[in-house]
C-alpha positions in Angstrom: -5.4 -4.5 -14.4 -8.1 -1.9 -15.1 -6.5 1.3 -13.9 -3.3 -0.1 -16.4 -5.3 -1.0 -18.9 -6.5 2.9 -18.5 -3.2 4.2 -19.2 -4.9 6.5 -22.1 -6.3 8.2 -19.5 -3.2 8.7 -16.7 -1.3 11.9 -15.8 1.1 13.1 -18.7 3.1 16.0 -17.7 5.1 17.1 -14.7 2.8 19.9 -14.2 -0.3 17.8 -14.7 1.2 15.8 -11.7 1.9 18.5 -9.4 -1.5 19.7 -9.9 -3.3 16.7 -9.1 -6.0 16.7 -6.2 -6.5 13.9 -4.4 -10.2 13.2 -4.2 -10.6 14.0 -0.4 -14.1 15.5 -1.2 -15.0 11.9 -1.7 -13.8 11.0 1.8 -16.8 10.6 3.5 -18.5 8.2 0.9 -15.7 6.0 1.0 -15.7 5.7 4.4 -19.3 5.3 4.6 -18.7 2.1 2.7 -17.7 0.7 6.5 -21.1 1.4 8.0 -22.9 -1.8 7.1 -19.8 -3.9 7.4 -19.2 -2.0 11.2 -22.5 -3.3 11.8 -21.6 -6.6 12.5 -18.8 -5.9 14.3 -20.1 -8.4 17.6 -19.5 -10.9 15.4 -16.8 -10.3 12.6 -13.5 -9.5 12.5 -13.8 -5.8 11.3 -10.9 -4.4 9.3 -10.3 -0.7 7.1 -8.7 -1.2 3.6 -6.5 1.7 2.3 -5.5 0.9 -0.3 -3.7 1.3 -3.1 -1.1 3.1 -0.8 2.0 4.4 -2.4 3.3 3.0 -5.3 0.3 1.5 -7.1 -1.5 4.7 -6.5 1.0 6.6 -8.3 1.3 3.9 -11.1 -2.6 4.5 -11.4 -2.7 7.7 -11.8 0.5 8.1 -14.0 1.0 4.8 -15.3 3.2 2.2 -14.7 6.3 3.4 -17.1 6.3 6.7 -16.3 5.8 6.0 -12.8 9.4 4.0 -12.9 10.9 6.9 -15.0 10.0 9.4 -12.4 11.8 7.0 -10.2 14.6 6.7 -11.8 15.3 10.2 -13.5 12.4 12.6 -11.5 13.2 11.5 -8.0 12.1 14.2 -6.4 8.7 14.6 -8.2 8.1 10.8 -7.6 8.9 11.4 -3.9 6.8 14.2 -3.6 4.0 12.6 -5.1 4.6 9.4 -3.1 4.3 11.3 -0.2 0.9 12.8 -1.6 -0.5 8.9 -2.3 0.7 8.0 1.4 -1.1 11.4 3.1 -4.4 10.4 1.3 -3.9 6.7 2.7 -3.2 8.2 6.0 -6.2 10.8 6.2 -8.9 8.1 5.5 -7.1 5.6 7.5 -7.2 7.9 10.9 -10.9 8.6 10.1 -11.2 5.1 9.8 -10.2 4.6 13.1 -11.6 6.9 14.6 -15.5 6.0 14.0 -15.4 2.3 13.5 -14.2 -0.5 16.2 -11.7 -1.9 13.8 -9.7 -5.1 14.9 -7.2 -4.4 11.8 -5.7 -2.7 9.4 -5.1 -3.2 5.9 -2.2 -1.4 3.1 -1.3 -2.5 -0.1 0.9 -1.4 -2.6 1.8 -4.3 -5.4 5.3 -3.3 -6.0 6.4 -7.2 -7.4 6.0 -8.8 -10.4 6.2 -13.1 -10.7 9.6 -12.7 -10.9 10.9 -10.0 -8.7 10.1 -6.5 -7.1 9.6 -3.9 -10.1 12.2 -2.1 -8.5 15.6 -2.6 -6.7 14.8 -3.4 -2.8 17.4 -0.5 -2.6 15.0 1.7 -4.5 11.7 0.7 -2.4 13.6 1.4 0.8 14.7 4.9 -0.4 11.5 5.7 -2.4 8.2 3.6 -0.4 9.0 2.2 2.8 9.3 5.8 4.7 5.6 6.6 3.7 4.7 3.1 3.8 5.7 3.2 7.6 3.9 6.2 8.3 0.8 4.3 7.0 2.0 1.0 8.9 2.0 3.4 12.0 -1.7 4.8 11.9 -2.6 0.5 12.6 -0.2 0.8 15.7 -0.6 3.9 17.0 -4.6 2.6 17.1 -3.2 -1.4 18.6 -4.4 -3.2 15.2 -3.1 -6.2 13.6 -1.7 -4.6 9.9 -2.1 -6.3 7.0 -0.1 -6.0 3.5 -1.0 -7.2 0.4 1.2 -7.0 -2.3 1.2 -9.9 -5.2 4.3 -11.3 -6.2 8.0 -11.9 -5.3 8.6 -9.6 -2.7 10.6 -11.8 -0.5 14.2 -9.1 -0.5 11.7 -6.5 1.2 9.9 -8.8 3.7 12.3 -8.2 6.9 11.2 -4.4 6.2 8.2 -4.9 6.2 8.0 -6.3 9.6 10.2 -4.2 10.7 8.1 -1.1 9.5 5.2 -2.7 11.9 3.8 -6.1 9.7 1.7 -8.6 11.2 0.3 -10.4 8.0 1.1 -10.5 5.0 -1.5 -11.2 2.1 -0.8 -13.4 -0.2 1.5 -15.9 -0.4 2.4 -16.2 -3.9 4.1 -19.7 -3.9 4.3 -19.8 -7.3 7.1 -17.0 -7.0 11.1 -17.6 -6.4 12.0 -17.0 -2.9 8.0 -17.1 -1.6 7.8 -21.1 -0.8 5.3 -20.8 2.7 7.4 -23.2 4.6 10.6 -21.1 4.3 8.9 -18.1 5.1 7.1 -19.5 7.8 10.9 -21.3 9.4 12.0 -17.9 8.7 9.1 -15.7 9.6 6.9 -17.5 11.7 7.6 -15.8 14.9 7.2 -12.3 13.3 4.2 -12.9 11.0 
């Protein structure tokens, strides 16, 4: 709700966009972050969080309208900058990885509202779920239980997300149509 409510503050133009670093000078004190919780990795269930991935990243930066209008009539800018979001994920997630004894692996990327997905499930499969799997893939490729979190209805995109590499899903939003636990867990249960 912050980074929304920041909107004053977001990306304006097209060029403004394109020109947009990604802060991966501040790398290393984010991941630092995970030294004091890899500490008590005997005795804790250690996982990396990177997130916002995709979608919410974007929407942060460039705010939530004109983050669906670049969907909808700037495709390509919207996939190239996507792809951007999903490469900064990626980078901290390897590194991640690769200095702490992790047991799993969380993404996030709220793409629902109460009601629905803010987008078509056509849309998220053409626009997110490539990089999102890319992401989903640095947890595999390194044997770890991934994790999503994403608020809301999101129930059209769940068989996706498994097959994309899910293990858990994060939360449960019961309170949504087509999230009620038990049907997802008689219809999910083996996967999730």
């Amino acid at each position: 709700q912050r980074a929304y409510q920041a909107n004053s503050q977001t990306i304006k133009t097209q060029d403004e966009v394109l020109q947009y670093e990604f802060p991966y000078q501040h790398s290393e004190d984010l991941l630092q972050q995970m030294v004091p919780v890899a500490a008590s990795a005997e005795n804790t269930f250690i996982g990396c969080d990177v997130s916002p991935c995709i979608f919410e990243m974007y929407w942060r930066l460039r705010g939530m309208e004109d983050a669906l209008l670049d969907i909808a009539g700037k495709p390509d800018l919207a996939r190239e900058m996507f792809r951007r979001c999903a490469d900064f994920s990626i980078e901290l997630g390897r590194e991640a990885c690769k200095r702490f004894p992790l047991d799993w692996f969380w993404a996030g990327d709220d793409v629902a509202s109460q009601l629905n997905l803010m987008m078509s499930p056509e849309t998220w499969r053409e626009f997110i779920r490539p990089d999102l799997q890319r992401i989903f893939a640095v947890g595999k490729e390194n044997r770890l239980w991934v994790a999503y979190h994403c608020c809301g209805a999101l129930r059209s995109i769940i068989e996706d997300l498994i097959d994309i590499g899910l293990d858990v899903l994060n939360p449960v939003q019961c309170n949504c149509p087509g999230m009620d636990p038990l049907e997802l867990k008689r219809e999910y249960g083996a996967e999730l």
